[in-house]
MIVOKE-51957 format. One record per residue: residue in three letters; residue number from 1; x, y, z of N, C-alpha, C in turn. Coordinates in steps of 0.02 Angstrom, whole numbers, m for minus. Last residue first. Layout:
% MIVOKE-51957
<site ALA; NUM; <X; Y; Z>; <X; Y; Z>; <X; Y; Z>>;
...
END
This chain:
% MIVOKE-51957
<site UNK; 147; <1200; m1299; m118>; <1174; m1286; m194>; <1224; m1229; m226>>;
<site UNK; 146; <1201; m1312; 9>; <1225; m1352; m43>; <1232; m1340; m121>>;
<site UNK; 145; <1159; m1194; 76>; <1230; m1176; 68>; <1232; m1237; 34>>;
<site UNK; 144; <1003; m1245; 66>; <1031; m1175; 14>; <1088; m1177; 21>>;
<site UNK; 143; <1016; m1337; 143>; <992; m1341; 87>; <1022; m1328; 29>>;
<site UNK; 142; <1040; m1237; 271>; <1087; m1291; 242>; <1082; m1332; 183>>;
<site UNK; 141; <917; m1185; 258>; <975; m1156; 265>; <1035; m1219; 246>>;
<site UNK; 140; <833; m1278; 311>; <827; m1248; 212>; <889; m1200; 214>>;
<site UNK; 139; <856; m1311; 418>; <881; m1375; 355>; <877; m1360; 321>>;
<site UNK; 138; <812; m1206; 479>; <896; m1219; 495>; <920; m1246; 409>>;
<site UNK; 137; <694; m1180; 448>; <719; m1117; 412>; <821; m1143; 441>>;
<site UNK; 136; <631; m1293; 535>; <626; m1294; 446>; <684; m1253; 435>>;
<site UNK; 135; <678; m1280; 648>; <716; m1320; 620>; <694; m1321; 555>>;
<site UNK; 134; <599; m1130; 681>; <673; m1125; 679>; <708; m1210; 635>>;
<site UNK; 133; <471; m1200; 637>; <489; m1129; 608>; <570; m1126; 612>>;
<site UNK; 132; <458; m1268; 760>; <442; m1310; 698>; <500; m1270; 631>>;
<site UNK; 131; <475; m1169; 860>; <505; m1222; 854>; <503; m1281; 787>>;
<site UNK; 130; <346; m1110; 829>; <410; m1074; 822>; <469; m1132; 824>>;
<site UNK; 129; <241; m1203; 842>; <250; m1188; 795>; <333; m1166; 797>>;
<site UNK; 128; <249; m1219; 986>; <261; m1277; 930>; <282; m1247; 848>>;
<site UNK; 127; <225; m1119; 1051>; <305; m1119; 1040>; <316; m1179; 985>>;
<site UNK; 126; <105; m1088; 1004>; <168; m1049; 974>; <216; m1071; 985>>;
<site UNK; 125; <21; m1209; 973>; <35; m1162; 1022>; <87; m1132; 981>>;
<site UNK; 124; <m27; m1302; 874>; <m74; m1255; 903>; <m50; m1195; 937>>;
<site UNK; 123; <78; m1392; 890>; <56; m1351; 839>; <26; m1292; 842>>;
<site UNK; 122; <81; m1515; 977>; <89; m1421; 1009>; <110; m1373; 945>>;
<site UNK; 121; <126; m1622; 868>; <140; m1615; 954>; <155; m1536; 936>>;
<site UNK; 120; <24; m1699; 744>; <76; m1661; 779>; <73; m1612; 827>>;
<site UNK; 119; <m76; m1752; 722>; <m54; m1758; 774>; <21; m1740; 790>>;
<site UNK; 118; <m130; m1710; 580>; <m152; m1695; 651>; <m128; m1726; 720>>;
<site UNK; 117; <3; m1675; 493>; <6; m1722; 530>; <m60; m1694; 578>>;
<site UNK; 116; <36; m1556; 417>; <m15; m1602; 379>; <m41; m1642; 434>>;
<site UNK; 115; <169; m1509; 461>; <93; m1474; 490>; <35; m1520; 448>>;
<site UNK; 114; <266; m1603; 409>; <259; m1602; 491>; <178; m1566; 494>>;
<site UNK; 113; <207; m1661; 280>; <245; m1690; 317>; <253; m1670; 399>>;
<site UNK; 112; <201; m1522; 232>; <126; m1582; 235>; <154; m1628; 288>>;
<site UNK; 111; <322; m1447; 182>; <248; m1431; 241>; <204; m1487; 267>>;
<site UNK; 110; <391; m1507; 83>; <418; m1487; 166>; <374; m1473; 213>>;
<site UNK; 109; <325; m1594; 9>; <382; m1597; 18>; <412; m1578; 99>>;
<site UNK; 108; <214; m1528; m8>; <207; m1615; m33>; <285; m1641; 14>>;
<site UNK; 107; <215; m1406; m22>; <193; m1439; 26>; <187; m1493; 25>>;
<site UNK; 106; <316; m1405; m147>; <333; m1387; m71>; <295; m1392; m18>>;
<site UNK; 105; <210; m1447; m246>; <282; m1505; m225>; <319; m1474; m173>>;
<site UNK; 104; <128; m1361; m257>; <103; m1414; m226>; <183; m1459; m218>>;
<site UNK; 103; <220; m1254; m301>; <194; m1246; m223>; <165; m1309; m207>>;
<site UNK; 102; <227; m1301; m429>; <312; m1284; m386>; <285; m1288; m308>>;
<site UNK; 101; <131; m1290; m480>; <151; m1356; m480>; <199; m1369; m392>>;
<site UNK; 100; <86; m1150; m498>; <33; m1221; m436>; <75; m1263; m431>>;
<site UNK; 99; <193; m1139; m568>; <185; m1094; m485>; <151; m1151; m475>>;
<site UNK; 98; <131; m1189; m678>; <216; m1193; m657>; <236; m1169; m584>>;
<site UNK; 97; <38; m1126; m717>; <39; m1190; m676>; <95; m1205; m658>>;
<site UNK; 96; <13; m967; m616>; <33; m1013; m678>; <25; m1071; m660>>;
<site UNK; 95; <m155; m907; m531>; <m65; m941; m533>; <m43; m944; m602>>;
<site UNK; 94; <m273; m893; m504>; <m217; m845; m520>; <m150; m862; m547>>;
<site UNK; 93; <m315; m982; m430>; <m334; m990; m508>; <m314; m949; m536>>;
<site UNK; 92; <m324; m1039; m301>; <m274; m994; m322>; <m276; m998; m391>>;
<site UNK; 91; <m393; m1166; m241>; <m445; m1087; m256>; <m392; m1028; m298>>;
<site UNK; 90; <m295; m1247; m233>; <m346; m1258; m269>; <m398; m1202; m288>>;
<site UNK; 89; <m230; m1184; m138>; <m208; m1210; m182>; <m257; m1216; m240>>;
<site UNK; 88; <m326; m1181; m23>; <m282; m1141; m47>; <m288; m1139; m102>>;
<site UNK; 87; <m354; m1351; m7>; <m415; m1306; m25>; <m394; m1227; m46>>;
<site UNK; 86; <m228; m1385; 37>; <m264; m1421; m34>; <m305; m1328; m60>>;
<site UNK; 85; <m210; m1291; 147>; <m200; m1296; 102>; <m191; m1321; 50>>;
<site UNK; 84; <m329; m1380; 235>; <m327; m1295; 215>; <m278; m1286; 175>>;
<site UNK; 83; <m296; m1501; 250>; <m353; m1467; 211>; <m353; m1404; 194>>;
<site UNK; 82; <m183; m1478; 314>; <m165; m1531; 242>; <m237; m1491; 207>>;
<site UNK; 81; <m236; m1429; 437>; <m164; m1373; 379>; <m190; m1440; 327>>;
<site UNK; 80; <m371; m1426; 480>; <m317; m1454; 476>; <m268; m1424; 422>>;
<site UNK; 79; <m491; m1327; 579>; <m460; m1338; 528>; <m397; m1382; 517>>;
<site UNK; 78; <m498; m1254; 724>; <m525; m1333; 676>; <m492; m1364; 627>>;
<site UNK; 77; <m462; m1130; 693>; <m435; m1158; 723>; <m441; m1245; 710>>;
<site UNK; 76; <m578; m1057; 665>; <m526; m1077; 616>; <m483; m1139; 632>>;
<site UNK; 75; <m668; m1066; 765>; <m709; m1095; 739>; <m640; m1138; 690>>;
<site UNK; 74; <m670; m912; 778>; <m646; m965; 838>; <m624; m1032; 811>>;
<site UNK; 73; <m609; m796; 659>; <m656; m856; 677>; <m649; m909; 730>>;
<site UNK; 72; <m567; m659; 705>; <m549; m720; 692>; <m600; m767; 708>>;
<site UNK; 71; <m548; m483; 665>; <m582; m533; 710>; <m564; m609; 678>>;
<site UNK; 70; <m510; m343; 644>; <m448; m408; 668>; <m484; m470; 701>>;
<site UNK; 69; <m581; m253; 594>; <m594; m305; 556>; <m520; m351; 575>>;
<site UNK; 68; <m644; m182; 690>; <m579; m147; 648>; <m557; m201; 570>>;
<site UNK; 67; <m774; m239; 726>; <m768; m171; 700>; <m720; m141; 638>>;
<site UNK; 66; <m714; m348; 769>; <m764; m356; 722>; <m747; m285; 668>>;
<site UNK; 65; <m647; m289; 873>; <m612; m350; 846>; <m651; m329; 756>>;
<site UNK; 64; <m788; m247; 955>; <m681; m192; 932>; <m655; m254; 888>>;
<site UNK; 63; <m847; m364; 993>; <m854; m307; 949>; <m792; m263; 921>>;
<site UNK; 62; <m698; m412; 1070>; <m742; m460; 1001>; <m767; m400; 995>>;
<site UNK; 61; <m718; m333; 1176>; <m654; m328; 1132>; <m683; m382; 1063>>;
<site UNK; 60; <m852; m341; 1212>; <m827; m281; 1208>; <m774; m273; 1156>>;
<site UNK; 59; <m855; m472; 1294>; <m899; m448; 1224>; <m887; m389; 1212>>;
<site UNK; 58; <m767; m441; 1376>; <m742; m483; 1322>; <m784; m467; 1260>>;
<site UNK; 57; <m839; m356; 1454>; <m778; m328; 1449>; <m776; m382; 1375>>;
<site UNK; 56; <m926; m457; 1515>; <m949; m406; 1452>; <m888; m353; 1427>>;
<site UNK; 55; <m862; m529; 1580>; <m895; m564; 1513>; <m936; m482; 1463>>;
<site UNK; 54; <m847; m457; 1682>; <m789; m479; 1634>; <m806; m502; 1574>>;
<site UNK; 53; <m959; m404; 1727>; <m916; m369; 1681>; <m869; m378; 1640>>;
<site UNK; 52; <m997; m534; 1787>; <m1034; m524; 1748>; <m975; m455; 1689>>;
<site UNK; 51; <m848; m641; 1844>; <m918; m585; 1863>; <m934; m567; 1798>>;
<site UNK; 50; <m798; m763; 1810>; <m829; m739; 1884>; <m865; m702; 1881>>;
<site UNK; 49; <m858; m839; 1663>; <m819; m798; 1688>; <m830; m783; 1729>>;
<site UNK; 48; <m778; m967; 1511>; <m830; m940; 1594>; <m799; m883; 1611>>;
<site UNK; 47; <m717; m1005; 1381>; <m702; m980; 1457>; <m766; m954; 1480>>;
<site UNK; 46; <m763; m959; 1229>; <m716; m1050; 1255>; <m712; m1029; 1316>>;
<site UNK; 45; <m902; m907; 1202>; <m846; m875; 1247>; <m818; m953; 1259>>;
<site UNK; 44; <m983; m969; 1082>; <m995; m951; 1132>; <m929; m931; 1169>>;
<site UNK; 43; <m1062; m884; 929>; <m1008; m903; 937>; <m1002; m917; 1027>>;
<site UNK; 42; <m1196; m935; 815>; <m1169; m927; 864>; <m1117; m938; 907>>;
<site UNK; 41; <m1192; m887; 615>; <m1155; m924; 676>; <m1172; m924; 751>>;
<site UNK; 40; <m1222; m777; 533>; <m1262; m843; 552>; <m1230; m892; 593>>;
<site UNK; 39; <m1102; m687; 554>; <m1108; m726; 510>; <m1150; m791; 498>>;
<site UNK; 38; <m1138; m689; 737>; <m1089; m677; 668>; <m1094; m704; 618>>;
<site UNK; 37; <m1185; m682; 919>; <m1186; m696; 843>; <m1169; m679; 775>>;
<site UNK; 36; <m1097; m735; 1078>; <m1132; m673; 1001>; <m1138; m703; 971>>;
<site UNK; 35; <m1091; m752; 1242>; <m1108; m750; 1154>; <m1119; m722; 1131>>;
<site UNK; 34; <m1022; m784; 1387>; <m1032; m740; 1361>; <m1041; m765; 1275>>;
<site UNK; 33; <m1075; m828; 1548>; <m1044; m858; 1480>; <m1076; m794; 1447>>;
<site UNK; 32; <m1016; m847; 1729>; <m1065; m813; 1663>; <m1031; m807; 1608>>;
<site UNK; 31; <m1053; m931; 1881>; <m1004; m903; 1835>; <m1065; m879; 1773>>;
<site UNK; 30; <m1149; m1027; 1925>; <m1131; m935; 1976>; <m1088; m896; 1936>>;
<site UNK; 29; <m1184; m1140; 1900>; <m1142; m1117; 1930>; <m1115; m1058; 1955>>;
<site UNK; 28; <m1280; m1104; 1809>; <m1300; m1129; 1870>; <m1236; m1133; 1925>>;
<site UNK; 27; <m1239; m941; 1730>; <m1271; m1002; 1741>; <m1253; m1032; 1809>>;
<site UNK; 26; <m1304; m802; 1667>; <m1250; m826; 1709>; <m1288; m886; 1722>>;
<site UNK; 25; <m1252; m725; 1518>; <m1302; m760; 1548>; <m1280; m766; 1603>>;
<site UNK; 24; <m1262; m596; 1389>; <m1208; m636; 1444>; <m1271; m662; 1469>>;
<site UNK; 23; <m1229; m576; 1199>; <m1265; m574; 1266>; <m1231; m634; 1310>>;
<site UNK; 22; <m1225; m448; 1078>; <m1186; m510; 1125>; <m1260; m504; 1176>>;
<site UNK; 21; <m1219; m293; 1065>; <m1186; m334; 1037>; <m1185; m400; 1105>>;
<site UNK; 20; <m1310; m205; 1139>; <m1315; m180; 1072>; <m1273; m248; 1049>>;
<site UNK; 19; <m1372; m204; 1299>; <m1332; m215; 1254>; <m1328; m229; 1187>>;
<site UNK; 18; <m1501; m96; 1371>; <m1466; m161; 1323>; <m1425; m159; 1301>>;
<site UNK; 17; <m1411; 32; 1470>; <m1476; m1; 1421>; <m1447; m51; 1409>>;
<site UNK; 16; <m1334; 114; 1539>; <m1317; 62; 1499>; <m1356; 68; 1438>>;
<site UNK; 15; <m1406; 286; 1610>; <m1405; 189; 1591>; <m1390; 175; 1538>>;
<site UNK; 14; <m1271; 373; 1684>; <m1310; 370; 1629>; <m1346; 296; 1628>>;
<site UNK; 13; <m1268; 467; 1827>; <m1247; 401; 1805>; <m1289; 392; 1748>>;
<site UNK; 12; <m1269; 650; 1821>; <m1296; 596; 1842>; <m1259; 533; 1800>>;
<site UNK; 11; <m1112; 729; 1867>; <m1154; 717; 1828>; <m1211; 647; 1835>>;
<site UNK; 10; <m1099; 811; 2031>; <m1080; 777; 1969>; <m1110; 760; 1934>>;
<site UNK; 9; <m1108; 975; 2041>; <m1125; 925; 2049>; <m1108; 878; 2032>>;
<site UNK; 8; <m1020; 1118; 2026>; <m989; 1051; 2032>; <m1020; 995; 2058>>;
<site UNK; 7; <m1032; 1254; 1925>; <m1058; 1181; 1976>; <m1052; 1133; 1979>>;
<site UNK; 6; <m974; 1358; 1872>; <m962; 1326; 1962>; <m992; 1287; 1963>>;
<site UNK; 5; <m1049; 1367; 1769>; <m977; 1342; 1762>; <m945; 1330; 1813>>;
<site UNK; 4; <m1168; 1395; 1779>; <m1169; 1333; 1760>; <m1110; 1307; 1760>>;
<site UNK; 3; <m1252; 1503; 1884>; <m1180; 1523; 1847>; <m1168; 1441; 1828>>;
<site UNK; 2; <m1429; 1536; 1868>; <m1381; 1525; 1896>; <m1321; 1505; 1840>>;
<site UNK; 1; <m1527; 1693; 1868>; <m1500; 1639; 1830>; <m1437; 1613; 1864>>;
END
């Protein structure tokens, strides 16, 4: 009988197999797109990718995403703040009305006005936002030392 704890073959390479989540393609360009499907949706990778692992590296962190439940709808993004929070607002049947009232006259007031705007400049990105974020939280600061 041989001693199993000296042997230092290495272990054979296991197969993959199919992939259990997603699928990559590569298209006519030589690059490769990566999809899944969710919620009756097909979602496709917004980016191409040089090699085939990278696109499955990505379908990798979307599953992990899914899994832990930090996944995000690509899709959210679409959305316009004035609609998304009408539609808030309107589903919050928790409230008082004295709360619905108070919150629809602060987005009537301070929110709707710059993030309502679809054309407001670099929303999307963080620094728009953060920059939006520092001159709201200056003028409600100075607001608040009037009062």
């Amino acid at each position: 009988m041989r001693d199993v704890t000296c042997d230092k073959r290495p272990l054979p390479v296991q197969s993959m197999g199919r992939r259990q989540f997603g699928s990559v393609r590569k298209l006519a360009s030589g690059r490769w797109q990566a999809s899944y499907w969710h919620e009756g949706a097909r979602h496709i990778a917004s980016d191409t990718f040089h090699a085939k692992v990278e696109a499955n590296r990505w379908l990798s962190t979307v599953d992990a995403d899914l899994a832990r439940g930090g996944w995000v709808d690509p899709r959210a993004g679409r959305i316009m703040f004035a609609d998304y929070a009408e539609s808030w607002l309107t589903q919050r049947t928790d409230l008082r009305p004295s709360t619905s009232e108070h919150y629809d006259l602060l987005l009537r007031l301070h929110l709707l006005p710059s993030l309502g705007d679809p054309r407001s400049p670099s929303l999307g990105r963080r620094t728009g936002l953060a920059r939006w974020h520092r001159q709201a939280w200056t003028s409600t600061q100075v607001m608040l030392s009037c009062h």
